[in-house]
Steps between C-alpha positions, in 0.01 A plus 500: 500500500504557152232717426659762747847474476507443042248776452744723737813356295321591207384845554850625646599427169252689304567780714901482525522479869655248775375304769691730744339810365122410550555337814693804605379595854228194574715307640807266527634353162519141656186493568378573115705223391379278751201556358581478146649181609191354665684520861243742627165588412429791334379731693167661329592869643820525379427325151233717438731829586742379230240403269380868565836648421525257160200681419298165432121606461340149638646437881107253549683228496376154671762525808527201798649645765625398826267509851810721625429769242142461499496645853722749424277635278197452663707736799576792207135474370404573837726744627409689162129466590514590854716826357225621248217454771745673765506239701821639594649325817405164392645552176824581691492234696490253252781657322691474822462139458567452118838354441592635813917450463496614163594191366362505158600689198496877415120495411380372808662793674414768295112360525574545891588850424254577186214416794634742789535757198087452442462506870704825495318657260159443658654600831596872312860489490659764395612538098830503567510155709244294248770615227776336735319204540351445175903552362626269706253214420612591097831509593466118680445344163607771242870585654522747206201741552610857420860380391383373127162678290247270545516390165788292574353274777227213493254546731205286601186646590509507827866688472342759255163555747719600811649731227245665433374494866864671542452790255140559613625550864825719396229762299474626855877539545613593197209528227851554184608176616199284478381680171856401399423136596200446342603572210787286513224236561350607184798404279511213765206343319612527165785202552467168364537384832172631668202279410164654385337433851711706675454790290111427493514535908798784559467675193194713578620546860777703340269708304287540752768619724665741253154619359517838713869553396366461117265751511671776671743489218196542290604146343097328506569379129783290631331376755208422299785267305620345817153395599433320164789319563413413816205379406597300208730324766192452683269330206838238449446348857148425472418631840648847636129669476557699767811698378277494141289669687681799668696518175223543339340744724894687511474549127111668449636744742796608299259434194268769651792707582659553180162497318508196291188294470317291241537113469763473660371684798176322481646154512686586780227576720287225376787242599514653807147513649436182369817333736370735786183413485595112530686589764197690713245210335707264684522690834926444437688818628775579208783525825747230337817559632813289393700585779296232732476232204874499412555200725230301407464119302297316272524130405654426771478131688676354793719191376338262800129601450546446114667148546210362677251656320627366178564155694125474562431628182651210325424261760904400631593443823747673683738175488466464113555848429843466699642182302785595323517860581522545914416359825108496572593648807611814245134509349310485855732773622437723254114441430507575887687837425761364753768527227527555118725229277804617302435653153628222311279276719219728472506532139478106468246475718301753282545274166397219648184707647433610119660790557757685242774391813622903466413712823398814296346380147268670224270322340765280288793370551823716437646442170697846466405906502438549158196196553394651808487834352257379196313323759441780640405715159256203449283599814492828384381406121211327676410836759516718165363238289790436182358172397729516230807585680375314820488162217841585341663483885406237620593279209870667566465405880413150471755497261737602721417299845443118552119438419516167643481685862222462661511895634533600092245299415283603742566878474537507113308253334199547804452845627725699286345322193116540629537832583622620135243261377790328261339208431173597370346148401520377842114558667450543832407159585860403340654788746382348782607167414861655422506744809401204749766287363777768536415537832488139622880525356594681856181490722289193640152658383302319743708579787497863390101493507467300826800711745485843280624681807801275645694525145671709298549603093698650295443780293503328189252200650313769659453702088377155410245467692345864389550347175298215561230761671473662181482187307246384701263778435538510162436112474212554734645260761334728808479189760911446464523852477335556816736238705796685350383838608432402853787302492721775421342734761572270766890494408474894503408468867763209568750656410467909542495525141425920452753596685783265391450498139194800447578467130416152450232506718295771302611340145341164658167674633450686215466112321247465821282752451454417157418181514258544800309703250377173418413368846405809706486799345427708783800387694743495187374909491573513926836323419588755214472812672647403810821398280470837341576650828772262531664603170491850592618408851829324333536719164421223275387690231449282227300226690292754631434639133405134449277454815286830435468353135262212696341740757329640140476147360299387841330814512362410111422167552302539844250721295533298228373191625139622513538785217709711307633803642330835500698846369587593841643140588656479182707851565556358859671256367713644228586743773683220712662356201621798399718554844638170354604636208655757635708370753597264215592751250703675827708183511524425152319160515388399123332180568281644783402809300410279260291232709325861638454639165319208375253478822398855412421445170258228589301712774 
């Protein structure tokens, strides 16, 4: 796998640690080498818990993993559900039956015990006994909790929640102690270890919890500090509005206490009403609690499911997909979910499917960290909009990776490329033409029209086709457009699209709903507040910033049709627009600020 196990080479490295010190507590060394050596699969729950401790900010990652840990965490998802709607006895029957000899590794367990500690809790255990608990499930995967400051470990963030569950529950026992911790948590955060998503999700929890102790020692200026930080945290992830919000609303009460107002004051409140209010306008309680997400996936695909759907996606028989690589009885076995091939095996089947042939994989092949990192940086030049700096990296990347690949030329020279509009004499019409072709590279087109829900695509095929959405408005093209739209909501259904990739899936629709502007105006309106809901429901900030920017472009266009506007439709919809602007200013989003900025100047 070498995606997983370079990038992991390469940021022990950069941070001057060993194999044996991240792994430290997950689990048996053999089994990391077996899967650094392709022996095993890697196992998604573990690699994300030492991605978490490298402090790597992306962990959405394409991952094919096997039927075996599919079910597995289907069984946590639902334990964890049953748990949160106190469905108590069946959630402890099915942990009775989850890896029932404790034959897996250290994570496993310590999710059978995380779950009886949620089960305790709403059962109203005493202080004392949650604090047991919650220290021995740290204590399963971080042997040396309380021997070393905190500063010293790596911790994923799952290890650092049941920390801070741990210090919330010991304020009843000994209040010293878990003011003591929490502030350890604090200069916690500040390593180069600890990526900015865990300190946009734990880092207000702190405050929040320490908030009281602040102001008794008459100390609201420093807290006023601590929530700006917390917030700025926040704005870097793109989607933690909820701890924006009680930030927010933390820091007008110490503004209020210690009398300062003015701008600063002002902007405060405006930020927050306005993320309330789309909260309340969207009927979506603001309860998100990480401490029933921690165990959850995205991108995730079962290895047999994916082989046939790419099979009858290119149109190969289970017999030609085996020669050369395996016996067919090998492919049948696992598109039956009877069995799942060995990772070598696996990974040639997937090349042969059009696939990178890696079981975890982003976007383009793995060339080295420093290339992934820039890759990276690019997708962030687009969000913010650097055209300049978005053109001057990606003539560095394809100078650094193979562009005769069909992944980089799909990614870079398509998507990446239309996006930041780099090649400016190309029309639409030309786009189109360009787009289709980079997709035929990987995808039988007609196939993909004619069985849109027995297949599947990758991410990058999957950007190409909102590409060609795009294009196809602009060039007019609204019949083609049309087949691709329904097209594409038939594979949402096929294959449970929001829930295994939800940030895909609203990127995608948001191409949807604008192009149905063109064919149905009414439903491209129904579409685009539904998926506002959706983006609140999921956090997805910046899509959603994009997705109230067409509620106000329907909204215009619907009256515009017959007439122009009146004053009071006109400051209808320059109020909507401007909820768009600010959730984009909130997250720092240039290029959708801008696309807002100019819509208001034309109403």
């Amino acid at each position: 796998m070498p995606f997983i196990n370079e990038y992991i080479d390469y940021k022990l490295e950069k941070l001057g640690i060993t194999m044996a010190q991240l792994s430290r507590g997950l689990g048996y060394q053999n089994i990391i080498y077996k899967v650094v050596s392709c022996e095993v699969s890697p196992e998604k729950m573990l690699i994300d818990n030492m991605l978490h401790r490298l402090g790597i900010e992306r962990v959405d990652f394409e991952w094919y993993i096997s039927k075996t840990e599919y079910e597995l965490y289907i069984s946590r998802k639902n334990i964890i559900t049953l748990i949160k709607e106190e469905k108590l006895e069946q959630a402890k029957t099915l942990i009775e039956e989850y890896d029932p000899n404790n034959k897996l590794n250290n994570l496993h367990k310590q999710f059978k015990m995380y779950a009886n500690a949620l089960i305790a809790e709403k059962c109203n255990e005493l202080p004392q006994n949650l604090v047991d608990m919650y220290k021995n499930i740290i204590l399963q995967t971080v042997p040396e909790f309380e021997q070393v400051p905190l500063k010293q470990l790596l911790l994923s963030q799952a290890e650092v929640c049941f920390i801070v569950e741990y210090a919330y529950h010991m304020k009843s026992v000994n209040h010293s102690q878990a003011i003591t911790l929490y502030f350890e948590l604090l200069k916690f955060f500040t390593t180069t270890s600890v990526s900015t998503q865990i300190k946009a999700i734990f880092y207000p929890k702190v405050i929040l919890n320490i908030a009281g102790y602040l102001v008794k020692q008459q100390k609201e200026v420093t807290l006023i500090s601590l929530c700006d930080k917390a917030i700025g945290y926040a704005r870097e992830n793109f989607k933690e509005f909820i701890q924006i919000s009680q930030m927010l609303e933390l820091k007008i009460k110490m503004m209020k206490r210690v009398s300062r107002g003015g701008r600063e004051l002002k902007h405060a409140k405006k930020w927050h009403k306005t993320i309330i209010e789309m909260y309340q306008s969207q009927d979506v309680e603001m309860t998100f609690d990480i401490k029933y997400e921690i165990y959850n996936f995205e991108d995730y695909y079962v290895i047999g499911d994916m082989i046939k759907r790419r099979r009858i996606l290119l149109g190969i028989s289970q017999a030609k997909l085996a020669e050369n690589i395996c016996d067919i009885k090998t492919i049948y076995r696992a598109e039956k979910g009877q069995s799942t091939p060995h990772p070598k095996i696996t990974m040639q089947i997937f090349k042969k499917l059009g696939l990178m042939g890696d079981l975890c994989c982003y976007r383009i092949p793995f060339v080295d960290g420093e290339t992934y990192e820039l890759h990276l940086q690019i997708s962030n030049y687009i969000s913010i909009g650097d055209k300049e700096k978005l053109y001057d990296s990606i003539i560095k990347l394809k100078n650094s990776i193979d562009m005769d690949d069909t992944y980089n030329i799909q990614w870079i020279d398509g998507y990446l490329a239309y996006k930041g509009k780099l090649y400016d004499q190309r029309d639409a019409n030309q786009w189109v033409i360009y787009l289709k072709h980079l997709l035929s590279l990987t995808v039988d087109i007609k196939t993909l029209l004619s069985k849109p829900h027995e297949v599947y695509l990758t991410e990058v095929e999957i950007f190409l086709i909102a590409s060609m959405i795009d294009s196809l408005r602009e060039s007019g093209q609204v019949d083609y457009m049309k087949q691709i739209i329904e097209m594409i909501y038939q594979y949402f259904e096929g294959i449970n699209f929001s829930v295994v990739s939800p940030m895909p899936y609203i990127a995608l629709c948001n191409r949807n709903i604008n192009g149905l502007q063109y064919i149905d105006l009414s439903l491209s309106n129904q579409k685009a507040i539904s998926l506002i809901k959706f983006c609140v429901q999921s956090n997805n900030v910046y899509e959603m910033c994009l997705t109230t920017l067409m509620v106000a472009k329907n909204y215009r266009k619907q009256i515009e049709i017959s007439r122009p506007m009146n004053d009071d439709e006109r400051k209808k919809c320059i109020e909507i627009l401007n909820k768009a602007y600010i959730f984009a200013k909130i997250i720092k989003a240039q290029q959708v600020i801008q696309m807002v900025t100019n819509e208001i100047d034309t109403v």
